[in-house]
N, CA and C atoms of all chains as a GROMACS GRO file, in nm:
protein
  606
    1UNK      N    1  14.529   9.853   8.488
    1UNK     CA    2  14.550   9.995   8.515
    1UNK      C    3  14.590  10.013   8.662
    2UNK      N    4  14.645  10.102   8.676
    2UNK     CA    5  14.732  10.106   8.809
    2UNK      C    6  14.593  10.209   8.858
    3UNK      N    7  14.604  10.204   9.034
    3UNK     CA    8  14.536  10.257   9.102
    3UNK      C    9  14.568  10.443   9.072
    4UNK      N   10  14.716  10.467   9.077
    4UNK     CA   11  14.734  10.616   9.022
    4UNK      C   12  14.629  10.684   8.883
    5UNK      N   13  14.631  10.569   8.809
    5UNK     CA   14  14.610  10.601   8.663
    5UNK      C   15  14.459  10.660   8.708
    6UNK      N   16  14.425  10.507   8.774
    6UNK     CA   17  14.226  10.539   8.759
    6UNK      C   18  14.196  10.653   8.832
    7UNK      N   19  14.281  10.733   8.979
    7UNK     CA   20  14.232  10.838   9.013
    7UNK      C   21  14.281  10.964   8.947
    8UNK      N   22  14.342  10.938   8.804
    8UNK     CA   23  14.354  11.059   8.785
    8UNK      C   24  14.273  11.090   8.632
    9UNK      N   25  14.198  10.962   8.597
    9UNK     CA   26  14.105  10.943   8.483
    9UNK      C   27  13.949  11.006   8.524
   10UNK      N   28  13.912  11.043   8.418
   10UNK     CA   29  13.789  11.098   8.421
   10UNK      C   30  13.672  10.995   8.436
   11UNK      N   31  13.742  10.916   8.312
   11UNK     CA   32  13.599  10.826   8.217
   11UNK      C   33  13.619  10.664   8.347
   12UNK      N   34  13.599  10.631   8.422
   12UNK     CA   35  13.598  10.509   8.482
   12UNK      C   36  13.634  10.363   8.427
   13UNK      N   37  13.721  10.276   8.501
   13UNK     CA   38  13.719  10.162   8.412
   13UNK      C   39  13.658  10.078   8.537
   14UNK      N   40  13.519  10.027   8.467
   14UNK     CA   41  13.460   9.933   8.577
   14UNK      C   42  13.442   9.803   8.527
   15UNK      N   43  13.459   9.721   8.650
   15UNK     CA   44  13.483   9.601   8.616
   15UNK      C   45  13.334   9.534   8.676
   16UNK      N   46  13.311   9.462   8.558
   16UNK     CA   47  13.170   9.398   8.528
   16UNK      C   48  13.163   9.274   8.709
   17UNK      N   49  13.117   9.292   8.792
   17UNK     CA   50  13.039   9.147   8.856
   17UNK      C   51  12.898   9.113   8.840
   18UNK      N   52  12.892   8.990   8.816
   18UNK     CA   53  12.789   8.886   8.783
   18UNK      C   54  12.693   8.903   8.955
   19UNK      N   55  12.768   8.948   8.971
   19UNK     CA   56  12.713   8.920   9.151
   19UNK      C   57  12.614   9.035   9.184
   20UNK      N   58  12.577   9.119   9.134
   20UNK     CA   59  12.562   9.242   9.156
   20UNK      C   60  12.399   9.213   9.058
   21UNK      N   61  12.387   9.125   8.973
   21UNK     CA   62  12.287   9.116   8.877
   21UNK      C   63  12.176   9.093   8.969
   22UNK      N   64  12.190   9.029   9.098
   22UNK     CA   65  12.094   8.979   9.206
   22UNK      C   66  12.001   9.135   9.249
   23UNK      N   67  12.048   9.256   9.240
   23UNK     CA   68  11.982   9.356   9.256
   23UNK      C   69  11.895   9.392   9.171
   24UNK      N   70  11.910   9.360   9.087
   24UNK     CA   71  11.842   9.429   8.932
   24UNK      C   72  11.693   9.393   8.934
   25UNK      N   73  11.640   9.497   8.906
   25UNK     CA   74  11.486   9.513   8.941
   25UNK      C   75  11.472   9.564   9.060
   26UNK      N   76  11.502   9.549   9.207
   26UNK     CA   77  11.463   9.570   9.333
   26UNK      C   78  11.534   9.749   9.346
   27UNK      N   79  11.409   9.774   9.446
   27UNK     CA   80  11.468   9.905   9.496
   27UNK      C   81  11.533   9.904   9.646
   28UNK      N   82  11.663   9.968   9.634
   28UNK     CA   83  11.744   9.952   9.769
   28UNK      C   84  11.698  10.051   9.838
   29UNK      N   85  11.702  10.207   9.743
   29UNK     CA   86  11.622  10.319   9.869
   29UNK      C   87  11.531  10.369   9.834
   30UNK      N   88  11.414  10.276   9.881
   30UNK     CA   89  11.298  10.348   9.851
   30UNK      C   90  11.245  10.473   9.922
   31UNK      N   91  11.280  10.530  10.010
   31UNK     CA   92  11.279  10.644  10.043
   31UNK      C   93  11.309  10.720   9.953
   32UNK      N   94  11.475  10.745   9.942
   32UNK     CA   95  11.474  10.783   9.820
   32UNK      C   96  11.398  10.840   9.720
   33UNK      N   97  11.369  10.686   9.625
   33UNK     CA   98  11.297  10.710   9.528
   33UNK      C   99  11.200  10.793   9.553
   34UNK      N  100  11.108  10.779   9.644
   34UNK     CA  101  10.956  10.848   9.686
   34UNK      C  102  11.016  10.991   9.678
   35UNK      N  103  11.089  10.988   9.777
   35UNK     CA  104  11.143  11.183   9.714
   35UNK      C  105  11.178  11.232   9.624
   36UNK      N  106  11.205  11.154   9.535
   36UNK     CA  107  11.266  11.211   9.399
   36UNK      C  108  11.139  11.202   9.308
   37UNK      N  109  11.071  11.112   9.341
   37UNK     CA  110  10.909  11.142   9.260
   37UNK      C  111  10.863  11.231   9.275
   38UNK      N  112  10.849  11.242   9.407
   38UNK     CA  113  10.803  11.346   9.481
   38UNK      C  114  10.793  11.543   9.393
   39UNK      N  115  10.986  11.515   9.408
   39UNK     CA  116  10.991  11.654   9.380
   39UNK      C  117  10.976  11.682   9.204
   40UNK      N  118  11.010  11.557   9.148
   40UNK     CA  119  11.013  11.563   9.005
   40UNK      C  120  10.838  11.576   8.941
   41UNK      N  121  10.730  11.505   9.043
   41UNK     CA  122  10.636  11.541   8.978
   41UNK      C  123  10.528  11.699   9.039
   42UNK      N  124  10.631  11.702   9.132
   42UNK     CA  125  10.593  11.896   9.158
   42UNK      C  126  10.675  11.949   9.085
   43UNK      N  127  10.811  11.938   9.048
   43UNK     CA  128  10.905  12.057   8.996
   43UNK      C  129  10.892  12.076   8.842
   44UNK      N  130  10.960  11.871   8.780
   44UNK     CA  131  10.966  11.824   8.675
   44UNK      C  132  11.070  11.886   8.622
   45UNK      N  133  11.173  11.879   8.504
   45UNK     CA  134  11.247  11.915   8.469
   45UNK      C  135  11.341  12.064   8.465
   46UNK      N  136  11.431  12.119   8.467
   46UNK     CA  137  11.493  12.196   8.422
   46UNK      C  138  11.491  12.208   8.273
   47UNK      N  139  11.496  12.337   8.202
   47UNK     CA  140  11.450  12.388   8.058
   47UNK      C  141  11.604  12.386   7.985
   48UNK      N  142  11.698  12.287   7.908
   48UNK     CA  143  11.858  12.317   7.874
   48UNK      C  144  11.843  12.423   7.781
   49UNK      N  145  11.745  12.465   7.759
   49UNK     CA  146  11.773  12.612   7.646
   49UNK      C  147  11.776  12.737   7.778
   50UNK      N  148  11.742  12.750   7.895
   50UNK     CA  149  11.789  12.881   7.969
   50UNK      C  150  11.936  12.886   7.994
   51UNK      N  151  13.658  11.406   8.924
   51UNK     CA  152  13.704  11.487   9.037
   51UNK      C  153  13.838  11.448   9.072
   52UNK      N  154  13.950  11.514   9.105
   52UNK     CA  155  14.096  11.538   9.119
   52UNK      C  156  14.102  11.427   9.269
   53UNK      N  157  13.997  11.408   9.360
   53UNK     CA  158  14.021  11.335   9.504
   53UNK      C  159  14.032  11.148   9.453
   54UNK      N  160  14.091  11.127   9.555
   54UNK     CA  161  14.155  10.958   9.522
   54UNK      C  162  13.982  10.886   9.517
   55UNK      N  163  13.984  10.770   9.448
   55UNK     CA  164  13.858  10.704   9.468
   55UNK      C  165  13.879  10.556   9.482
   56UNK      N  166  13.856  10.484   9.498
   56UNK     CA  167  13.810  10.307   9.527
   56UNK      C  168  13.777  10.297   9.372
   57UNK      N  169  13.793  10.178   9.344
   57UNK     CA  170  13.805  10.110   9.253
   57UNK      C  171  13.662  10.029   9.243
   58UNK      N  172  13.561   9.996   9.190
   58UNK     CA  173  13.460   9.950   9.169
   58UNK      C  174  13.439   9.900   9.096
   59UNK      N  175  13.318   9.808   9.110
   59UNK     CA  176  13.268   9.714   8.978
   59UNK      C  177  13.104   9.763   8.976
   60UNK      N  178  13.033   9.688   8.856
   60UNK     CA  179  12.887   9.701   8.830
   60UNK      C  180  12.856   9.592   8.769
   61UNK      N  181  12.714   9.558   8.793
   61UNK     CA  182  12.655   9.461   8.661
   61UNK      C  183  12.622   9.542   8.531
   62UNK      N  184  12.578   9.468   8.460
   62UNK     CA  185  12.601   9.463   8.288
   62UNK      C  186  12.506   9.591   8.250
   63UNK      N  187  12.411   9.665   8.326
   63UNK     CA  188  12.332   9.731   8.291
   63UNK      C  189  12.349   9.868   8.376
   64UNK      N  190  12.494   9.890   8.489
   64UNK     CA  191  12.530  10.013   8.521
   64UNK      C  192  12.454  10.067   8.608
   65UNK      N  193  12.359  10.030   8.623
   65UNK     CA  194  12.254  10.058   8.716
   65UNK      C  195  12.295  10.058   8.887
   66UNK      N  196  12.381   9.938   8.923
   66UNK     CA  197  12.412   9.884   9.087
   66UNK      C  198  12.561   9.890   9.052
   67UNK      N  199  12.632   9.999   9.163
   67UNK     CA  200  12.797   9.933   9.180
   67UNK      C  201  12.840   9.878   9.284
   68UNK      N  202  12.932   9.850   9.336
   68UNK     CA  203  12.997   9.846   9.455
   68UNK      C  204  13.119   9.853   9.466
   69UNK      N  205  13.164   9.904   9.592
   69UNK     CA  206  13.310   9.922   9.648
   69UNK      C  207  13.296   9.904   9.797
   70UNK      N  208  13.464   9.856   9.813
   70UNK     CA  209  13.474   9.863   9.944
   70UNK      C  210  13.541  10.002  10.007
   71UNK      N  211  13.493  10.085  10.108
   71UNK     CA  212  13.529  10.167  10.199
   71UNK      C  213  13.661  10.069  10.282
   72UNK      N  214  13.759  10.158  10.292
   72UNK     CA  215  13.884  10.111  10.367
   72UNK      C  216  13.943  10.200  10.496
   73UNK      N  217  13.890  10.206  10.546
   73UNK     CA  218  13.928  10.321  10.704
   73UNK      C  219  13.937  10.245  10.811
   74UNK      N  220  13.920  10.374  10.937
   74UNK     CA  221  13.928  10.367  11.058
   74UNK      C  222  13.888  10.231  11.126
   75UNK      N  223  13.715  10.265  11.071
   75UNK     CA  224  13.656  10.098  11.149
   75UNK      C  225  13.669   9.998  11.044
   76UNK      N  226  13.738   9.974  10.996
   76UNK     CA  227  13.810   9.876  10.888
   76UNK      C  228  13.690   9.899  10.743
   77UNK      N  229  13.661   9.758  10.683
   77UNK     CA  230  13.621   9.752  10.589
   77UNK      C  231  13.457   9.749  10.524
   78UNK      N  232  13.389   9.855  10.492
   78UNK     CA  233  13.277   9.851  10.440
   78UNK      C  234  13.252   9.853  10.320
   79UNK      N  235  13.167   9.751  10.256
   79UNK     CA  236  13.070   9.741  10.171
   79UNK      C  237  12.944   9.886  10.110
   80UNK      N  238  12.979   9.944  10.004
   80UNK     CA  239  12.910  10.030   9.986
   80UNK      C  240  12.856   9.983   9.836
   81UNK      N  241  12.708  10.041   9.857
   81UNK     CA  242  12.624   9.973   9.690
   81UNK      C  243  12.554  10.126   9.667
   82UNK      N  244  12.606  10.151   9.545
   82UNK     CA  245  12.567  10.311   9.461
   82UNK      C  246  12.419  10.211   9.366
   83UNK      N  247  12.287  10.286   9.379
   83UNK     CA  248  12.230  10.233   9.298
   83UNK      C  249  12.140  10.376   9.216
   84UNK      N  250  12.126  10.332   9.099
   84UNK     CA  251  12.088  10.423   8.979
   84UNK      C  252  11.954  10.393   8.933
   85UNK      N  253  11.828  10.423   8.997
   85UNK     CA  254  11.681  10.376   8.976
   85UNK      C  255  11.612  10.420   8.934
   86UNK      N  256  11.512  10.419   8.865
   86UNK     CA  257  11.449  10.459   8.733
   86UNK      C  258  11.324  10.516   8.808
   87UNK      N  259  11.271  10.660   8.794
   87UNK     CA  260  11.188  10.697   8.867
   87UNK      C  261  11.070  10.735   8.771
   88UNK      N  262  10.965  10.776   8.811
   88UNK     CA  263  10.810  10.794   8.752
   88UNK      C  264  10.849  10.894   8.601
   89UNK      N  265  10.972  10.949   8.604
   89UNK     CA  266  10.965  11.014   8.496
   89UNK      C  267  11.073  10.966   8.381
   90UNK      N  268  11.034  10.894   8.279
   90UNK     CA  269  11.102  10.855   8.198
   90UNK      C  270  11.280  10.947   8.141
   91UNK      N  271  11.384  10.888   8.205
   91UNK     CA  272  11.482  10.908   8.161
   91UNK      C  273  11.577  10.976   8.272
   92UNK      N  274  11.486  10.935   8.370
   92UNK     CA  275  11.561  11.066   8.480
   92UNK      C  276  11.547  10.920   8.600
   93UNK      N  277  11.703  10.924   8.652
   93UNK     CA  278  11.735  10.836   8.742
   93UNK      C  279  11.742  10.900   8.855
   94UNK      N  280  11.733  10.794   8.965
   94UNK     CA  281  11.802  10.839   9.116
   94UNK      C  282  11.913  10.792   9.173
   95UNK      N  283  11.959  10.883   9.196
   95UNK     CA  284  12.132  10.794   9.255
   95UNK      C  285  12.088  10.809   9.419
   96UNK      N  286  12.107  10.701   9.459
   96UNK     CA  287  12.157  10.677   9.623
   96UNK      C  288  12.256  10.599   9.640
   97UNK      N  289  12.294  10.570   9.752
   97UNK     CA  290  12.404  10.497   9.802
   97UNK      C  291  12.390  10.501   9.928
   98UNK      N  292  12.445  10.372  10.002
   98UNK     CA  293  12.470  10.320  10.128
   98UNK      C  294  12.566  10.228  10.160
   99UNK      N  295  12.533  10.179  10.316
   99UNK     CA  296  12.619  10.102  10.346
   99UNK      C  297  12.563   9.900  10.344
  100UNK      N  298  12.621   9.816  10.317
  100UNK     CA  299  12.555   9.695  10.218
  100UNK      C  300  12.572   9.644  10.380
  101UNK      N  301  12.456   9.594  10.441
  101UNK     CA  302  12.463   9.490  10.575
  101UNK      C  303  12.476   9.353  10.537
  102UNK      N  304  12.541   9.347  10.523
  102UNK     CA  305  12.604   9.145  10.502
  102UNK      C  306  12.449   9.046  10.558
  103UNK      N  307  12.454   9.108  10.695
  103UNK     CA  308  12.388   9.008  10.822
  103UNK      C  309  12.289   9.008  10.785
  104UNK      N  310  12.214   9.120  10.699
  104UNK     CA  311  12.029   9.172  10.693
  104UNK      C  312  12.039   9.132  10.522
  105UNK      N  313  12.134   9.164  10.478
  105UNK     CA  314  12.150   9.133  10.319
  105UNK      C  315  12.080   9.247  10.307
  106UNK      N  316  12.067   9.378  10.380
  106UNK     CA  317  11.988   9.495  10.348
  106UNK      C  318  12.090   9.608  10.291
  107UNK      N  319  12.048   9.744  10.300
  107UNK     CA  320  12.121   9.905  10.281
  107UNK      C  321  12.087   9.960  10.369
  108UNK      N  322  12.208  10.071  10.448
  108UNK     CA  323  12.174  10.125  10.522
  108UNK      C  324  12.214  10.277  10.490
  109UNK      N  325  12.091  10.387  10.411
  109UNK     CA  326  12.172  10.491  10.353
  109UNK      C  327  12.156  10.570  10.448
  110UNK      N  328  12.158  10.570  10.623
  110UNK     CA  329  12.150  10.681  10.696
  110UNK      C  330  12.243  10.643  10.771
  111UNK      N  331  12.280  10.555  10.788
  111UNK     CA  332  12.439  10.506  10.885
  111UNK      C  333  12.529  10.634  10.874
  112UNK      N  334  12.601  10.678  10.965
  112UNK     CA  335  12.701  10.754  10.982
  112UNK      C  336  12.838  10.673  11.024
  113UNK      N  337  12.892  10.629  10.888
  113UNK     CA  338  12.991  10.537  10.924
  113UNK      C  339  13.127  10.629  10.962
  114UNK      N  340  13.145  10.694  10.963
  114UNK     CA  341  13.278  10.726  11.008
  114UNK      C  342  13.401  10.650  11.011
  115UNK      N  343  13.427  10.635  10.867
  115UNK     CA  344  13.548  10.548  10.845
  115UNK      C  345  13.661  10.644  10.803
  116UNK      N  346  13.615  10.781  10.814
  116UNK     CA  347  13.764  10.860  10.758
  116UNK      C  348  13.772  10.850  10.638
  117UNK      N  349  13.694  10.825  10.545
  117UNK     CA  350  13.716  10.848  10.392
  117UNK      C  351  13.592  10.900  10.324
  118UNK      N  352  13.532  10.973  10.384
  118UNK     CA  353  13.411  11.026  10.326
  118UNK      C  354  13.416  11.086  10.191
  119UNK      N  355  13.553  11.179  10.183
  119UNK     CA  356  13.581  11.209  10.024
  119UNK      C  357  13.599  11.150   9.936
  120UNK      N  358  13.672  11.039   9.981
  120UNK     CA  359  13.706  10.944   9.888
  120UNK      C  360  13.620  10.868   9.866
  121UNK      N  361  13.488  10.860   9.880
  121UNK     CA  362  13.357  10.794   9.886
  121UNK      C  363  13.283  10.832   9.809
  122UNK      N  364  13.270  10.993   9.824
  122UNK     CA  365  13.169  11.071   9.736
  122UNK      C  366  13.277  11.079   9.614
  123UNK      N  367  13.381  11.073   9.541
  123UNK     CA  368  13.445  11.054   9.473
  123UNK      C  369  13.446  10.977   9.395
  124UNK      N  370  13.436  10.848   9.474
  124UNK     CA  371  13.430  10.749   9.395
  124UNK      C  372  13.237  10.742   9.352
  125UNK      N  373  13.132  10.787   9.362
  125UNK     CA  374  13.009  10.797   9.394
  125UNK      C  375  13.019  10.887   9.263
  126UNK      N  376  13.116  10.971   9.244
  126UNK     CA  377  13.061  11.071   9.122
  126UNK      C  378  13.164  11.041   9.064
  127UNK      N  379  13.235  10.936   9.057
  127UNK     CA  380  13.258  10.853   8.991
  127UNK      C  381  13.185  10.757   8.835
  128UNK      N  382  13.110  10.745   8.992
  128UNK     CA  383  12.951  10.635   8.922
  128UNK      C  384  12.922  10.697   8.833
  129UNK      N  385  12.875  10.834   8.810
  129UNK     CA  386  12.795  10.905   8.741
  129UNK      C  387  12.872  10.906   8.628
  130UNK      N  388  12.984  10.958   8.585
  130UNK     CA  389  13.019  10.936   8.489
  130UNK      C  390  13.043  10.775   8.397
  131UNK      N  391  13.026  10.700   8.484
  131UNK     CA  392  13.006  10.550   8.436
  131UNK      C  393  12.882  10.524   8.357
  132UNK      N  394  12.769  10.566   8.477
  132UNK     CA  395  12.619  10.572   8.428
  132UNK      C  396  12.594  10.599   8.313
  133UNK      N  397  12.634  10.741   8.295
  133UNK     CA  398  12.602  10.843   8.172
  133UNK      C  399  12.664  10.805   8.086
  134UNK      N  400  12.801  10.728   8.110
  134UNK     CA  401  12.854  10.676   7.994
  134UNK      C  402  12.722  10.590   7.890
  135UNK      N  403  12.695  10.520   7.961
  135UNK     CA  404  12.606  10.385   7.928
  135UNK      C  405  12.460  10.455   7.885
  136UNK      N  406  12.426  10.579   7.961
  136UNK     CA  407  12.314  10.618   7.982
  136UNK      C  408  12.288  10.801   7.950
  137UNK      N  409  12.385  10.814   7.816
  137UNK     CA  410  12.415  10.962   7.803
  137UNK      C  411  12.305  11.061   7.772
  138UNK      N  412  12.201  10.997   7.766
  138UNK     CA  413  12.034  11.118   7.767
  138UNK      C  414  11.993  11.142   7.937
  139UNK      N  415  12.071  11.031   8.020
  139UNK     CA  416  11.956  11.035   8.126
  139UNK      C  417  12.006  11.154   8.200
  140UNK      N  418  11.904  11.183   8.330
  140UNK     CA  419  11.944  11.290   8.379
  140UNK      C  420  11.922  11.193   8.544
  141UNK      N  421  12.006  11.243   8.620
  141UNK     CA  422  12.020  11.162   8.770
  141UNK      C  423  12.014  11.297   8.867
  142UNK      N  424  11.906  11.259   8.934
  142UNK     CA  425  11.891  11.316   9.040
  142UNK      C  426  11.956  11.256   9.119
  143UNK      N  427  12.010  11.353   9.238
  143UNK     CA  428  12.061  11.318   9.391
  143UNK      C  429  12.000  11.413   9.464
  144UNK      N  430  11.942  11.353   9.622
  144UNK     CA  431  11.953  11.425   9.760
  144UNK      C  432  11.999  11.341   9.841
  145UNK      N  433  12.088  11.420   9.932
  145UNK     CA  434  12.097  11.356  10.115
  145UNK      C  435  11.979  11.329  10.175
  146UNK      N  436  12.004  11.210  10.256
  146UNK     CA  437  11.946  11.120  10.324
  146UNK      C  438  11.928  11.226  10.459
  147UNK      N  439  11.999  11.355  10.431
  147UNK     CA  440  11.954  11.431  10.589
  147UNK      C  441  12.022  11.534  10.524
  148UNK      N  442  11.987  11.714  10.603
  148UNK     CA  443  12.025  11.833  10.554
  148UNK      C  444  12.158  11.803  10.526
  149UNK      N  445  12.240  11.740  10.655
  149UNK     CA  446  12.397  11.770  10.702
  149UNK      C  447  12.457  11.708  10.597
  150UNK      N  448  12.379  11.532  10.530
  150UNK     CA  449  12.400  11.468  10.374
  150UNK      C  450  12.417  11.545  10.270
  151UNK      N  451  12.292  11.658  10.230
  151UNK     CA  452  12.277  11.736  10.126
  151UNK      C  453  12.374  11.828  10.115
  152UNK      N  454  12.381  11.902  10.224
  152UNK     CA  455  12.505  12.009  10.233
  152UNK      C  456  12.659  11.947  10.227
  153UNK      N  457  12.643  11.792  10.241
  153UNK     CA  458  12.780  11.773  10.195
  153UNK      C  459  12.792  11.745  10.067
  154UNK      N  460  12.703  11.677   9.958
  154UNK     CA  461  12.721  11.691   9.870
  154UNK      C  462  12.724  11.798   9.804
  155UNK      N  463  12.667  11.896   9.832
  155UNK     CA  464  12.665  12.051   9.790
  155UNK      C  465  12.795  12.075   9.763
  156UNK      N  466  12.857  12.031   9.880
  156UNK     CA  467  13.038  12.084   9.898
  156UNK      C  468  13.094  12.023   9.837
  157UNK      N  469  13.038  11.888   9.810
  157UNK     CA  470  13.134  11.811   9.703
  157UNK      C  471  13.151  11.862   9.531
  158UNK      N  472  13.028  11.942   9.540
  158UNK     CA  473  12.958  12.000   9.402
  158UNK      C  474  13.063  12.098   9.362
  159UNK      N  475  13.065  12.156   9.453
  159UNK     CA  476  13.104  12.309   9.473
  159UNK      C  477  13.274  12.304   9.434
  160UNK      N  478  13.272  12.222   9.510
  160UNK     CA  479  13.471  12.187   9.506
  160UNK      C  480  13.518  12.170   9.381
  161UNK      N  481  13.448  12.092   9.322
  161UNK     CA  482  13.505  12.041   9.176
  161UNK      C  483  13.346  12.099   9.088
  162UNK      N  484  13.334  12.223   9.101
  162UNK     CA  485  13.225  12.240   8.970
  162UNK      C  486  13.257  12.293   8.870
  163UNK      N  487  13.395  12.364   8.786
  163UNK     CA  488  13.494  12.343   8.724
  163UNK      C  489  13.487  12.254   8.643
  164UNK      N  490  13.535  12.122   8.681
  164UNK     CA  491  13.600  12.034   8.658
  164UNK      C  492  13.434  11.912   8.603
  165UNK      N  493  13.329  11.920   8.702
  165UNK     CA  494  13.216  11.884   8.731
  165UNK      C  495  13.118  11.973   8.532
  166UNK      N  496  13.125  12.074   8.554
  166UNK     CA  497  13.075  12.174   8.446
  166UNK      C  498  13.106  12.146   8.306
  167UNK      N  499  13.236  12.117   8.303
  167UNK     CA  500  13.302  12.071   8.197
  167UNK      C  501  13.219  11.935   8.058
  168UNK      N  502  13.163  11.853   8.177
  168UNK     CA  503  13.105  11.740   8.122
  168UNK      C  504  12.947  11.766   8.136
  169UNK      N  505  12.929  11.816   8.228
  169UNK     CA  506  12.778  11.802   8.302
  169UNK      C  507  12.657  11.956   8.316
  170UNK      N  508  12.544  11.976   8.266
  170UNK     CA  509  12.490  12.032   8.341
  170UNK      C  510  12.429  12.049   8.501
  171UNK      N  511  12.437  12.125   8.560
  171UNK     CA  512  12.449  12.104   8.692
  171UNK      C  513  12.303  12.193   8.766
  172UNK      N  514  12.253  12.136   8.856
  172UNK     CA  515  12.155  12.188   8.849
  172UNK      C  516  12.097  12.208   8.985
  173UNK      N  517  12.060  12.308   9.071
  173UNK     CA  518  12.018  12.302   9.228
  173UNK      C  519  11.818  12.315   9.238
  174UNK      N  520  11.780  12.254   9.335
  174UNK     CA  521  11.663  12.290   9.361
  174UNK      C  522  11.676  12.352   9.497
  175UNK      N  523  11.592  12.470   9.448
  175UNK     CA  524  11.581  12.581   9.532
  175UNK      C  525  11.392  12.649   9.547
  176UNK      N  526  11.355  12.641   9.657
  176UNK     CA  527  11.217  12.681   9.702
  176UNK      C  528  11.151  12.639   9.557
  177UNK      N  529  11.156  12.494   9.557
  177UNK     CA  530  11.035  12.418   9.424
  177UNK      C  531  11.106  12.500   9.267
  178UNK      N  532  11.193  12.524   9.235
  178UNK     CA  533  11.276  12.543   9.116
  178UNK      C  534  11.382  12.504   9.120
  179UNK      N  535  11.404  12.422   9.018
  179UNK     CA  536  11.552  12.384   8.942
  179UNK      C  537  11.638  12.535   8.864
  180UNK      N  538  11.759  12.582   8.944
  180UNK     CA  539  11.806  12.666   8.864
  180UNK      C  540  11.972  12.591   8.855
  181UNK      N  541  12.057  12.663   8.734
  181UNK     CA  542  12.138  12.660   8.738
  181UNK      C  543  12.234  12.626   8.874
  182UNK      N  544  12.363  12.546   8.875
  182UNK     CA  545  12.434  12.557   9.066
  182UNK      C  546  12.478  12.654   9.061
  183UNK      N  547  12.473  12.703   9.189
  183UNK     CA  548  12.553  12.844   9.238
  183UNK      C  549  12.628  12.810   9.317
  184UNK      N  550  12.735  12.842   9.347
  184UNK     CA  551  12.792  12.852   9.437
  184UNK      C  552  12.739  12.937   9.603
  185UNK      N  553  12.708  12.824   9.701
  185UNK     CA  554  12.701  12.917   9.821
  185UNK      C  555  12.534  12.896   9.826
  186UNK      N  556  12.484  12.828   9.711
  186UNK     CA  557  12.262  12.830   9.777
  186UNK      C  558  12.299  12.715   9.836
  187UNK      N  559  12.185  12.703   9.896
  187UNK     CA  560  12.128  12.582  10.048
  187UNK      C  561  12.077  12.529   9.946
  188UNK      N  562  12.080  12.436   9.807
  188UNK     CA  563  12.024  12.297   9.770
  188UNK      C  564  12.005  12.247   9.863
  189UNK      N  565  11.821  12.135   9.825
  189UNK     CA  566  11.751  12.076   9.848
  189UNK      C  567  11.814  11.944   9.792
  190UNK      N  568  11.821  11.946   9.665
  190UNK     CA  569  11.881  11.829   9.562
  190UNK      C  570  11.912  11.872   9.468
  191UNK      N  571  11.976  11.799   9.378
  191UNK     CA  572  12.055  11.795   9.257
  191UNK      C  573  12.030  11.738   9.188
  192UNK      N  574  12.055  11.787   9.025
  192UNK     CA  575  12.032  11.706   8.917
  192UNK      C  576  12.132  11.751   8.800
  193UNK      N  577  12.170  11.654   8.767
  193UNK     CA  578  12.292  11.667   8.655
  193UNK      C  579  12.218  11.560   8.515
  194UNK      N  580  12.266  11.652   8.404
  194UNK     CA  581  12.301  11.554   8.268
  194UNK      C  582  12.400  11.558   8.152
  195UNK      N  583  12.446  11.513   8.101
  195UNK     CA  584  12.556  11.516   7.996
  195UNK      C  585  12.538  11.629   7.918
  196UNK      N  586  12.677  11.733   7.946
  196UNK     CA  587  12.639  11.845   7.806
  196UNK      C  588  12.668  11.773   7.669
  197UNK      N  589  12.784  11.689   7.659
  197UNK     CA  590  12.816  11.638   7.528
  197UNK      C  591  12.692  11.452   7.551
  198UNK      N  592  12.659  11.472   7.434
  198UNK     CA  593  12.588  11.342   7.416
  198UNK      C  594  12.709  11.245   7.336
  199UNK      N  595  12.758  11.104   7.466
  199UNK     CA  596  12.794  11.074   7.359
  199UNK      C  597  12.767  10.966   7.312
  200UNK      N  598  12.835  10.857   7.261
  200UNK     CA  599  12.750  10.775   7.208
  200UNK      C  600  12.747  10.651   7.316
  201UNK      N  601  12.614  10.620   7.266
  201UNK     CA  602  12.597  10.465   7.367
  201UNK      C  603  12.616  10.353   7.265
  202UNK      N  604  12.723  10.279   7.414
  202UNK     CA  605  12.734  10.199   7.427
  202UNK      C  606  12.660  10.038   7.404
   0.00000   0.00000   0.00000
């Protein structure tokens, strides 16, 4: 796929690296995360029926 | 989103991507990661810059490479990759700092149109999740697939 095509596509075409498997499990921003716990176990979801 | 993006890859489970940033101060390493937080089904998206030397992330760097759009582009990018793979989950995002948040806001805002179409969209505002508006001071964000489709 040409570089034109993919920026004008919605759905992504990603290409699989093996290299990247070395992350899996570990957290990169744990900051982050802590805030998003954070607010998700004060806020917790949005209701999709309002 | 209609802005140019980088081209990326992921491992097998969609979770970690990467791309390279191509600007000003030449070439950076950026890793989008998608992490599974205390509440079943609801991810966190961050992203940074990948330090070779530390083998670390650095998501508060202010790299200034001149392609910041084309960054967050390719970043909500990801999301539609994710959700491909992962079409129940719901992904939270915040900036790593107000001036972070308010740019993704703007990134929201620009393409929420286009963003709406696929996605529920969602702002936290003084400890409530409401609908995005155009123009509130979000805290963070949370999006999920209006159409469920099928996994992969």
């Amino acid at each position: 796929m040409k570089l034109e095509d993919l920026n004008k596509s919605k759905v992504p075409i990603v290409k699989i690296d093996k290299k990247l498997e070395r992350f899996r499990g570990k957290v990169l921003f744990p900051e982050k995360l802590e805030q998003a716990n954070t607010i998700l176990k004060k806020v917790g979801l949005p209701d999709l029926a309002q | 989103m209609k802005y140019p993006k980088y081209q990326y890859s992921s491992e097998e489970q969609m979770q970690y991507y990467e791309f390279v940033s191509i600007g000003s101060k030449g070439k950076i390493r950026k890793i989008v990661e998608y992490s599974t937080t205390s509440v079943e089904g609801v991810y966190n998206l961050a992203f940074g810059d990948y330090d070779e030397k530390t083998d670390g992330i650095d998501d508060k760097s202010i790299t200034n490479n001149g392609d910041s759009q084309k960054v967050l582009a390719t970043v909500a990018s990801t999301v539609y990759a994710f959700t491909g793979k992962y079409p129940d989950a719901w992904v939270h995002v915040t900036g790593s700092t107000i001036v972070r948040t308010r740019l993704y806001r703007m990134g929201i805002t620009n393409n929420l149109a286009e963003i709406s179409e696929d996605f529920h969209v969602y702002g936290l505002l003084d400890d409530k999740w409401e609908k995005f508006i155009i123009g509130e001071d979000y805290e963070a964000f949370l999006v999920t697939r209006k159409h469920k489709i099928n996994k992969k």
